[in-house]
Backbone atoms as SQL, in Angstrom:
CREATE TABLE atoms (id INTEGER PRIMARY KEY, chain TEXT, resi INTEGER, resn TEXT, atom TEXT, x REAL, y REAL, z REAL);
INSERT INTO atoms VALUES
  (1, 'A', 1, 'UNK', 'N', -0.334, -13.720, -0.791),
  (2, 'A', 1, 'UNK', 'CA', -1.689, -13.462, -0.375),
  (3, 'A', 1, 'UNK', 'C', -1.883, -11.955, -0.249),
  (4, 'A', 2, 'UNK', 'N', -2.901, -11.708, -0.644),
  (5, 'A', 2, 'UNK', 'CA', -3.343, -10.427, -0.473),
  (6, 'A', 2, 'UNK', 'C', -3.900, -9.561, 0.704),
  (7, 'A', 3, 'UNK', 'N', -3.207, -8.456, 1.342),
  (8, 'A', 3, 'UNK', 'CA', -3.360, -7.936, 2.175),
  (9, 'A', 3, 'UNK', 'C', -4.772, -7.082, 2.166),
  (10, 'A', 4, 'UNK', 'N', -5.812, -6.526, 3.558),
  (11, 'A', 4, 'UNK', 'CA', -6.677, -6.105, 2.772),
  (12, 'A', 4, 'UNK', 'C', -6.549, -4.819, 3.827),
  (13, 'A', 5, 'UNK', 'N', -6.934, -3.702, 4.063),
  (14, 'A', 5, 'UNK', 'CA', -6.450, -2.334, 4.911),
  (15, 'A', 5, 'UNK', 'C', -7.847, -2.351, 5.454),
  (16, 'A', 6, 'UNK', 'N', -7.827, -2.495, 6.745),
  (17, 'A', 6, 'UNK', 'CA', -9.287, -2.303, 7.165),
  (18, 'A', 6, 'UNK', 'C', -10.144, -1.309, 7.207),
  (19, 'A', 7, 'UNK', 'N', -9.267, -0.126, 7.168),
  (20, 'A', 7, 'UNK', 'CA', -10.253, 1.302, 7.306),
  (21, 'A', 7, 'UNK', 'C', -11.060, 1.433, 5.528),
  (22, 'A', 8, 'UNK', 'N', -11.922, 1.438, 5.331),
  (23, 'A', 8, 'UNK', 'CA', -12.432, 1.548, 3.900),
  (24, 'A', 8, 'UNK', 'C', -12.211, 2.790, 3.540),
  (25, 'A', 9, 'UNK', 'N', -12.727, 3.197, 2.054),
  (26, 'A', 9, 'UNK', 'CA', -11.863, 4.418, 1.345),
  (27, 'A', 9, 'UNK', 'C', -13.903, 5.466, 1.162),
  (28, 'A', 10, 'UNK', 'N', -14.167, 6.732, 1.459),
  (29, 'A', 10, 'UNK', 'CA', -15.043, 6.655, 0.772),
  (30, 'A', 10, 'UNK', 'C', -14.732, 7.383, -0.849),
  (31, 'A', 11, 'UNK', 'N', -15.749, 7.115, -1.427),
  (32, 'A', 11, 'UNK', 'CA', -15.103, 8.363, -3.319),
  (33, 'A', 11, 'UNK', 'C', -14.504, 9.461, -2.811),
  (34, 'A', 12, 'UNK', 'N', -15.092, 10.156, -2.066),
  (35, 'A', 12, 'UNK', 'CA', -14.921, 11.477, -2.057),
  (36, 'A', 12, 'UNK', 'C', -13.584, 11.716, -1.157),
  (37, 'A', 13, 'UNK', 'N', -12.712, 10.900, -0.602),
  (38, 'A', 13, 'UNK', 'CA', -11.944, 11.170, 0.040),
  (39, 'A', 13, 'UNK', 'C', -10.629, 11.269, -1.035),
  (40, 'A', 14, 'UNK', 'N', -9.451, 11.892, 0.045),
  (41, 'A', 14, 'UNK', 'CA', -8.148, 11.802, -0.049),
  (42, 'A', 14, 'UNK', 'C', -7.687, 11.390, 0.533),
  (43, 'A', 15, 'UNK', 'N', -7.503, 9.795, 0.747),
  (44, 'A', 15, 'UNK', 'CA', -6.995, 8.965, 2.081),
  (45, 'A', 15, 'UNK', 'C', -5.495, 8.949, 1.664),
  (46, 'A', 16, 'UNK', 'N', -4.496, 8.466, 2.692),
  (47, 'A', 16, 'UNK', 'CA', -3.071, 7.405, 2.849),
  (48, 'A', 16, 'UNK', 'C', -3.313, 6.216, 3.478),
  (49, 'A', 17, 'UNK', 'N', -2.938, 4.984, 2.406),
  (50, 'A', 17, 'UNK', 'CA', -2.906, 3.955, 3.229),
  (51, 'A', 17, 'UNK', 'C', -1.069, 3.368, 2.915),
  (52, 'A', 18, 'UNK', 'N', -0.712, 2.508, 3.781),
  (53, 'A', 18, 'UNK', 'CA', 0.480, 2.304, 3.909),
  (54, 'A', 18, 'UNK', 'C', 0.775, 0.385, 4.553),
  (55, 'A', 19, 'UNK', 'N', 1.242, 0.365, 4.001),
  (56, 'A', 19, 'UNK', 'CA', 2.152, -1.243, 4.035),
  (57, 'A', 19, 'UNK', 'C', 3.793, -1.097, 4.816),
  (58, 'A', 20, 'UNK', 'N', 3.765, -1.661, 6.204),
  (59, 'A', 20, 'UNK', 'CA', 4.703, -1.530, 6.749),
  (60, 'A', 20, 'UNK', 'C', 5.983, -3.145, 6.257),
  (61, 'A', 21, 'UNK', 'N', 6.943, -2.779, 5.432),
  (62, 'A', 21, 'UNK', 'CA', 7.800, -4.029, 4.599),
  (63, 'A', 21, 'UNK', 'C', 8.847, -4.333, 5.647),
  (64, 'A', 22, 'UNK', 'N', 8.856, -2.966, 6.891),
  (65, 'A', 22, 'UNK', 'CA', 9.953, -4.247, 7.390),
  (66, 'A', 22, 'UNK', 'C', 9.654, -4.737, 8.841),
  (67, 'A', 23, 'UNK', 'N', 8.593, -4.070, 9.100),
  (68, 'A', 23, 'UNK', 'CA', 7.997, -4.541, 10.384),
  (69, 'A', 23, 'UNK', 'C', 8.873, -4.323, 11.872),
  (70, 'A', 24, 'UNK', 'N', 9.002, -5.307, 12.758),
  (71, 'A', 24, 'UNK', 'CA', 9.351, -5.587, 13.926),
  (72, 'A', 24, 'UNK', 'C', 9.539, -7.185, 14.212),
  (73, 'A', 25, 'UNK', 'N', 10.072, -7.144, 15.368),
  (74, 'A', 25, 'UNK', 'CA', 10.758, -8.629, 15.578),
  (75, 'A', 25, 'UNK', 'C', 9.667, -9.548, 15.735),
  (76, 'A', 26, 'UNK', 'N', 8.594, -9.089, 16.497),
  (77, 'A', 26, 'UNK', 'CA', 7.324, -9.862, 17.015),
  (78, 'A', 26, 'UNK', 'C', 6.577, -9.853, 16.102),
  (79, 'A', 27, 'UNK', 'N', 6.361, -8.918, 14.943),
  (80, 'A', 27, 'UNK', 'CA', 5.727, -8.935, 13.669),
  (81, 'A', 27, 'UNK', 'C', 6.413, -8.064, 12.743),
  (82, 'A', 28, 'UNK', 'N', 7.395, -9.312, 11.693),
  (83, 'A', 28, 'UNK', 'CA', 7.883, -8.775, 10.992),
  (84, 'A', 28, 'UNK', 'C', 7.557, -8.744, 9.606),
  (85, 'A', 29, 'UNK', 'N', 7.957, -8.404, 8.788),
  (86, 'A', 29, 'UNK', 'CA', 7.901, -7.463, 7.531),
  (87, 'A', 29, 'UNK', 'C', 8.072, -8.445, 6.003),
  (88, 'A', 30, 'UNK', 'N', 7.610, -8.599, 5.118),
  (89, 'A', 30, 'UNK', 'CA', 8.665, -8.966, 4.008),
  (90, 'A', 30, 'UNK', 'C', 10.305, -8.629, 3.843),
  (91, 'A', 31, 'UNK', 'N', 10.543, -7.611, 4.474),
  (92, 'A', 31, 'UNK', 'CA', 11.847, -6.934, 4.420),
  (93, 'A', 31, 'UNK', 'C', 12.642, -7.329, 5.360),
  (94, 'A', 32, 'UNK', 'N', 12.347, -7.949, 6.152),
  (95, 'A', 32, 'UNK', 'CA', 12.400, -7.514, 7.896),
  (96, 'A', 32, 'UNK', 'C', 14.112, -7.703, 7.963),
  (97, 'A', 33, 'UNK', 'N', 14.752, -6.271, 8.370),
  (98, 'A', 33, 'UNK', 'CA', 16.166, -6.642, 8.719),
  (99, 'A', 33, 'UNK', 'C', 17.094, -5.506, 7.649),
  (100, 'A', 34, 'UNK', 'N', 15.905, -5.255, 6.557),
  (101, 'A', 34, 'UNK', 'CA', 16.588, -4.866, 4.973),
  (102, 'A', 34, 'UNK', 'C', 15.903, -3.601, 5.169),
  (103, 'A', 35, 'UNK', 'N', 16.630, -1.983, 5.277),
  (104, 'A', 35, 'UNK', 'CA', 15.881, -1.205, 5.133),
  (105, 'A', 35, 'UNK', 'C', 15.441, -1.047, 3.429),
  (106, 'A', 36, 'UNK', 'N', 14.282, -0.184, 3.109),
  (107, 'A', 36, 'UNK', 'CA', 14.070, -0.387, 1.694),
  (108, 'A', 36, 'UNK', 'C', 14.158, 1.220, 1.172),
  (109, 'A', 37, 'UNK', 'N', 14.931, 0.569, 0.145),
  (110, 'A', 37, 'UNK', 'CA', 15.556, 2.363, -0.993),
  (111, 'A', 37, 'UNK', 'C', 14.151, 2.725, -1.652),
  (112, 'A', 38, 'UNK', 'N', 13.251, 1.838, -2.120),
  (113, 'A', 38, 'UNK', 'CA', 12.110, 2.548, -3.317),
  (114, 'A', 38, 'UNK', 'C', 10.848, 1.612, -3.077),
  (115, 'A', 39, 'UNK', 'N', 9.694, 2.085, -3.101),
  (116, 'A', 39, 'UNK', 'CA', 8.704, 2.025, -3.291),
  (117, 'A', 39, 'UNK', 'C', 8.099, 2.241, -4.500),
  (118, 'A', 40, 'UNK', 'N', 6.782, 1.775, -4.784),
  (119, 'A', 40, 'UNK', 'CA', 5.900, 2.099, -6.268),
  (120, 'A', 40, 'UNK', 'C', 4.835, 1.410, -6.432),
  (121, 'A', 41, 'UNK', 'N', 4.068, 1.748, -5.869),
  (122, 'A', 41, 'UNK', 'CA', 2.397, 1.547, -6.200),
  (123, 'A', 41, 'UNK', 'C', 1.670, 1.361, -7.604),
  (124, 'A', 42, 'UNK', 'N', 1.182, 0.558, -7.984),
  (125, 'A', 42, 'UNK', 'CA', 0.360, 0.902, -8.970),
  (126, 'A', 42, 'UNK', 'C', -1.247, 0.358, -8.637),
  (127, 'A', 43, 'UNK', 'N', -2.433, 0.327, -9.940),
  (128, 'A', 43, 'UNK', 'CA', -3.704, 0.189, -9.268),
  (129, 'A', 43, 'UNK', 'C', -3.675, -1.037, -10.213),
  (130, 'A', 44, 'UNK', 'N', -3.949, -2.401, -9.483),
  (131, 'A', 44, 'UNK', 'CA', -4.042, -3.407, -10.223),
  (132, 'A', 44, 'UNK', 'C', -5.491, -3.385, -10.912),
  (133, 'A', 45, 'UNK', 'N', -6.528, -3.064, -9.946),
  (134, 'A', 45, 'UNK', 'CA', -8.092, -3.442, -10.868),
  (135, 'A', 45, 'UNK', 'C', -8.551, -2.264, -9.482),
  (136, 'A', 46, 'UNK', 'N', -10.109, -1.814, -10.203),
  (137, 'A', 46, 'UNK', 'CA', -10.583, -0.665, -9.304),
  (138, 'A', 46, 'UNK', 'C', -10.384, 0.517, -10.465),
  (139, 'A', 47, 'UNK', 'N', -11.408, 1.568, -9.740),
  (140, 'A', 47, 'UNK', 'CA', -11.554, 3.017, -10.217),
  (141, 'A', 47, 'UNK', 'C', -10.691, 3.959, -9.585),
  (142, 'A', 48, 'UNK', 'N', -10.216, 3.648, -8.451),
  (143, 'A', 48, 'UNK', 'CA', -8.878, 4.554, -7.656),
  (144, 'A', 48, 'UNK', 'C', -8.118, 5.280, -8.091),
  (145, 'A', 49, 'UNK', 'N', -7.774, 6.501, -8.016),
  (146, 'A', 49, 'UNK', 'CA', -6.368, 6.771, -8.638),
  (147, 'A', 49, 'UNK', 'C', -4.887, 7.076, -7.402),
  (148, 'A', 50, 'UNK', 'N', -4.087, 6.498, -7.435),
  (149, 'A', 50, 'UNK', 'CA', -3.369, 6.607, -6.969),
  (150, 'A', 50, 'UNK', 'C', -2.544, 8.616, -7.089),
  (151, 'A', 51, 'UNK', 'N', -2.570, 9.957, -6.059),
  (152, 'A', 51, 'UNK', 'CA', -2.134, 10.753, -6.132),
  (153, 'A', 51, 'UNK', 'C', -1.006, 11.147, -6.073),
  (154, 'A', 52, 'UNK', 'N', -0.169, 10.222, -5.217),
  (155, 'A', 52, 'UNK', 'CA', 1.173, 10.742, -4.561),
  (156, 'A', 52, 'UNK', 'C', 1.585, 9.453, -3.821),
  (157, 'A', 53, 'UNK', 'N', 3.160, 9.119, -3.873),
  (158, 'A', 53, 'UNK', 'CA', 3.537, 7.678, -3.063),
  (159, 'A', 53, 'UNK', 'C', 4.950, 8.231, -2.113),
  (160, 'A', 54, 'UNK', 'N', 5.253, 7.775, -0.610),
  (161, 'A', 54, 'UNK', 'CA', 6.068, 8.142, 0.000),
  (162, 'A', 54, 'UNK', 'C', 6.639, 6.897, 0.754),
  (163, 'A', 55, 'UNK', 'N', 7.806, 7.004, 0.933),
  (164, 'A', 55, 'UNK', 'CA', 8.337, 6.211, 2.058),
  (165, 'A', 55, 'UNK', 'C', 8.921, 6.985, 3.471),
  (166, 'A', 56, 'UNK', 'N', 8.280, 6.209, 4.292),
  (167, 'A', 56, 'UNK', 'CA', 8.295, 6.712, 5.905),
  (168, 'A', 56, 'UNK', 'C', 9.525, 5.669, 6.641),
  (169, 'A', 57, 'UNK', 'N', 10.678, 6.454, 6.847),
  (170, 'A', 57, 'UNK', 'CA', 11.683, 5.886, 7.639),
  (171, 'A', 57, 'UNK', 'C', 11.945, 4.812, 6.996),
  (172, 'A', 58, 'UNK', 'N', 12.207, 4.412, 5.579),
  (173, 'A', 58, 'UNK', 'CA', 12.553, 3.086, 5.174),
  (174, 'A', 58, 'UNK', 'C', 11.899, 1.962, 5.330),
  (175, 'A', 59, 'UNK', 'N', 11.133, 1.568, 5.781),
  (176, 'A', 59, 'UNK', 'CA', 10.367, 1.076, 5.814),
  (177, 'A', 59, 'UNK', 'C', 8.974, 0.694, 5.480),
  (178, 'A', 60, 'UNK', 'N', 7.842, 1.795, 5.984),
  (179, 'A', 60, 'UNK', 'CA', 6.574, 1.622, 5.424),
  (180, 'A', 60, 'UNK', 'C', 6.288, 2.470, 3.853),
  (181, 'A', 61, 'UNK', 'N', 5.722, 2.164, 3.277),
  (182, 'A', 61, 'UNK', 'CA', 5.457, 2.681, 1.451),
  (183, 'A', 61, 'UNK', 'C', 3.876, 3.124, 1.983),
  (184, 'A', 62, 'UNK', 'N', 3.565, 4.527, 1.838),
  (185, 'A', 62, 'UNK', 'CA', 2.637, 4.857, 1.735),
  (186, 'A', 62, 'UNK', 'C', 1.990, 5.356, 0.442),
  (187, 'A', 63, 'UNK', 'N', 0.608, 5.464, 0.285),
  (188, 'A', 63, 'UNK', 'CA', -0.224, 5.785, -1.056),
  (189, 'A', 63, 'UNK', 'C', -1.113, 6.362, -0.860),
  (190, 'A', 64, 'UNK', 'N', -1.260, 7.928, -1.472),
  (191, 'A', 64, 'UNK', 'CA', -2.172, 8.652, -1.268),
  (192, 'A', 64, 'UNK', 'C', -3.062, 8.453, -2.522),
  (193, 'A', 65, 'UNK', 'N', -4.268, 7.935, -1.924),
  (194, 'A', 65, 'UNK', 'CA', -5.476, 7.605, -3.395),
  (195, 'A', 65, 'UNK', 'C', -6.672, 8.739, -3.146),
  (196, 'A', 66, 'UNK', 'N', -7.373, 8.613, -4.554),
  (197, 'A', 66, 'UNK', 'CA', -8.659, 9.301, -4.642),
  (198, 'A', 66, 'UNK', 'C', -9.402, 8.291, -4.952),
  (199, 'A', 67, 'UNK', 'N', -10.780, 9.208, -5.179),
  (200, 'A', 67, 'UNK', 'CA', -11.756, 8.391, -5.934),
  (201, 'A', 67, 'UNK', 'C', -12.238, 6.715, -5.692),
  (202, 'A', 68, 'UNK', 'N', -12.466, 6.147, -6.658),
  (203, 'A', 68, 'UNK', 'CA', -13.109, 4.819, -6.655),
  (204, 'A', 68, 'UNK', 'C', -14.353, 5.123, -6.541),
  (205, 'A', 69, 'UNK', 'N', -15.106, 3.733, -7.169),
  (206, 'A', 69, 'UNK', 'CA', -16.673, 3.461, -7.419),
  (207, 'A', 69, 'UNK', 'C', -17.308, 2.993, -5.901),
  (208, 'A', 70, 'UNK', 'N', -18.062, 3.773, -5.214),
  (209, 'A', 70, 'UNK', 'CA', -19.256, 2.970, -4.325),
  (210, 'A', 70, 'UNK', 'C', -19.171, 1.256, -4.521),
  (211, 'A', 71, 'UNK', 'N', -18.971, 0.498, -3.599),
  (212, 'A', 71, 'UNK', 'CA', -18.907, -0.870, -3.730),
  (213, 'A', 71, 'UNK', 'C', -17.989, -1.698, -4.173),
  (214, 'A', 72, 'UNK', 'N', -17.088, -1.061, -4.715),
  (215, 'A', 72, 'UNK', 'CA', -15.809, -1.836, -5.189),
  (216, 'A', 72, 'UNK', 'C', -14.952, -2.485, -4.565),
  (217, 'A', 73, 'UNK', 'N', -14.547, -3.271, -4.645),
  (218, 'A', 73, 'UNK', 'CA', -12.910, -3.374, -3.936),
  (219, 'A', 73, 'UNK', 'C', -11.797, -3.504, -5.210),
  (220, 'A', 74, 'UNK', 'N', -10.703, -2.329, -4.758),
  (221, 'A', 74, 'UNK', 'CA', -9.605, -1.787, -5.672),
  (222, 'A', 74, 'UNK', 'C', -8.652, -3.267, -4.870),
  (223, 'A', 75, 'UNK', 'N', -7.573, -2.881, -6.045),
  (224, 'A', 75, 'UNK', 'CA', -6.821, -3.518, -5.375),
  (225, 'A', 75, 'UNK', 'C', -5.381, -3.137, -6.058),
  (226, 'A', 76, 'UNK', 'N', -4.432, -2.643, -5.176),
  (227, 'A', 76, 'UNK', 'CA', -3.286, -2.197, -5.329),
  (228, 'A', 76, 'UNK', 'C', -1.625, -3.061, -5.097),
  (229, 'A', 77, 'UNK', 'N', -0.702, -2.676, -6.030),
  (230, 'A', 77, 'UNK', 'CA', -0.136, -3.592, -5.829),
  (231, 'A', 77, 'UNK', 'C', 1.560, -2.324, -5.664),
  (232, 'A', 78, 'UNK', 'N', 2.415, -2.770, -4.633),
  (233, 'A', 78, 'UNK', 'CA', 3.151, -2.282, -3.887),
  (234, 'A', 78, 'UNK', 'C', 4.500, -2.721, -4.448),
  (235, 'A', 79, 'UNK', 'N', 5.685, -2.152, -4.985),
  (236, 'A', 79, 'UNK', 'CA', 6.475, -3.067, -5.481),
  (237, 'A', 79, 'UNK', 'C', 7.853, -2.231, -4.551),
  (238, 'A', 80, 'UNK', 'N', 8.657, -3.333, -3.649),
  (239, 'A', 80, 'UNK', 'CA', 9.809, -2.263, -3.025),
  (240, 'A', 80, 'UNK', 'C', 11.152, -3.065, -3.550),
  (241, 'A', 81, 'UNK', 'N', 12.077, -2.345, -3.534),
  (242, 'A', 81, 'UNK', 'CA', 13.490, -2.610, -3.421),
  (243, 'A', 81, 'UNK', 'C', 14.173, -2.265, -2.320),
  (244, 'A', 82, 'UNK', 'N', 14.741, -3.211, -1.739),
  (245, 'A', 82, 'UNK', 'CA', 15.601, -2.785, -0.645),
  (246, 'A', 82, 'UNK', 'C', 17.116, -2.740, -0.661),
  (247, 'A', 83, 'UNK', 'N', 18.035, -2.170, 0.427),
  (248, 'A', 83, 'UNK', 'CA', 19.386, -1.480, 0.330),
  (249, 'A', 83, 'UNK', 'C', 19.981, -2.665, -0.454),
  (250, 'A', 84, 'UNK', 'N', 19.814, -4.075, -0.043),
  (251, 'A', 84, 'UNK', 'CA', 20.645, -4.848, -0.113),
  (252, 'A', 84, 'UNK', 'C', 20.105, -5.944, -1.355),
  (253, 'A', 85, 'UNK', 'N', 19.345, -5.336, -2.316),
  (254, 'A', 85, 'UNK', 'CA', 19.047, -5.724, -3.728),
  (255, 'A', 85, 'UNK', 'C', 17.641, -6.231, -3.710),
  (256, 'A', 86, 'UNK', 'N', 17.292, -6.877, -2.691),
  (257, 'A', 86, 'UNK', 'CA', 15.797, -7.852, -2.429),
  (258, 'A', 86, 'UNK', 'C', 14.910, -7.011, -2.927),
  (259, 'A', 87, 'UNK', 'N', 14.130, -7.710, -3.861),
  (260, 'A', 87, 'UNK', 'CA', 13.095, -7.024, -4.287),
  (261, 'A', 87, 'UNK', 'C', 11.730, -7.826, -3.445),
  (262, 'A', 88, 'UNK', 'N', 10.472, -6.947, -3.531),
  (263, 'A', 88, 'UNK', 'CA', 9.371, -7.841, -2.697),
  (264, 'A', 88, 'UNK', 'C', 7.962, -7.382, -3.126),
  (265, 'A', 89, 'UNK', 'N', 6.680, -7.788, -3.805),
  (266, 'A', 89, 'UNK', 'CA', 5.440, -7.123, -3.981),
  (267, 'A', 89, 'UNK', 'C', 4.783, -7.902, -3.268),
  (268, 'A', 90, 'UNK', 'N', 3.655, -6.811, -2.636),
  (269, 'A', 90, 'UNK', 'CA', 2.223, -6.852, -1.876),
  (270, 'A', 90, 'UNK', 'C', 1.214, -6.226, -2.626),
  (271, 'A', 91, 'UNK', 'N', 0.395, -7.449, -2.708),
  (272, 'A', 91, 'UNK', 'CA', -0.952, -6.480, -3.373),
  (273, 'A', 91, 'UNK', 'C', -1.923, -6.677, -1.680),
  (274, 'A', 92, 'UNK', 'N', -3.009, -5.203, -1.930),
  (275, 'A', 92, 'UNK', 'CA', -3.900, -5.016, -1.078),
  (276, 'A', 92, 'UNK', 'C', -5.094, -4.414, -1.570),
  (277, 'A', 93, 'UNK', 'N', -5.904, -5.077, -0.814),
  (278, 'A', 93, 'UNK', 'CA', -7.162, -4.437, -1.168),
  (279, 'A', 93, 'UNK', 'C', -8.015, -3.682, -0.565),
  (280, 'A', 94, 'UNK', 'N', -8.960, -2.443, -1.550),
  (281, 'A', 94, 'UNK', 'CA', -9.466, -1.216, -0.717),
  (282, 'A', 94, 'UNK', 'C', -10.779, -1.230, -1.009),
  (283, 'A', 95, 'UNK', 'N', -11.908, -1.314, -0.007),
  (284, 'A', 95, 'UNK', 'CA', -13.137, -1.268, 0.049),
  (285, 'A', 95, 'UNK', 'C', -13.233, 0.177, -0.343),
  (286, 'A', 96, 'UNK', 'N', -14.346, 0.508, -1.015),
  (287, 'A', 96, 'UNK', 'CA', -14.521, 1.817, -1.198),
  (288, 'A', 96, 'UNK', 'C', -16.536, 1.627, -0.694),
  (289, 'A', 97, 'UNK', 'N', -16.320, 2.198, 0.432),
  (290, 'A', 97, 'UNK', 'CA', -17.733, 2.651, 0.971),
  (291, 'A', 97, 'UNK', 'C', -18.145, 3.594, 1.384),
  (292, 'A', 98, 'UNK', 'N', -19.585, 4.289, 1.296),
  (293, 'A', 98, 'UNK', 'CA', -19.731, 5.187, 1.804),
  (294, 'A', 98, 'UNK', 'C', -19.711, 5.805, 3.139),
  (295, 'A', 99, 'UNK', 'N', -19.324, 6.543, 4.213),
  (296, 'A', 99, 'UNK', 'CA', -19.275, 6.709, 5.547),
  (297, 'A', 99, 'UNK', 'C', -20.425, 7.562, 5.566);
């Protein structure tokens, strides 16, 4: 199922949004337990461009995007590997509205 990031994107920004894979005990992760070696974003559908991708403490995969069309929803898809081989994808989706 598809995750959706609640803060919306507007065009003109340079946002980070981020997918936490291994979570916590009370809310855990796809990963949860597995720290993760790699991250990789791509833009499944949408005008977005993805700028720059990071991982924060092994865990969360962040994505710095631009752009997108007024009214859209993008939708991005997250692909990680973790230490211990598990692979795992999340797609999410990004409102792009004006503020």
């Amino acid at each position: 199922m598809a995750k959706a990031w609640k803060r919306p994107k507007d065009p003109e920004d340079i946002a980070d949004y981020g997918i936490d894979f291994v979570g916590t005990e009370d809310a855990p992760g796809l990963a949860f337990g597995n720290p993760v070696s790699s991250a990789n974003y791509t833009v499944v559908s949408g005008s977005v461009a993805i700028a720059q991708q990071s991982l924060v403490d092994n865990s969360v995969a962040v994505v710095r995007t631009t752009g997108g069309a007024l009214g859209e929803t993008c939708e991005l898809r997250c692909h990680i590997v973790c230490d211990d081989g598990q692979e795992f994808d999340q797609t999410a989706k990004l409102k792009i509205k004006e503020r």
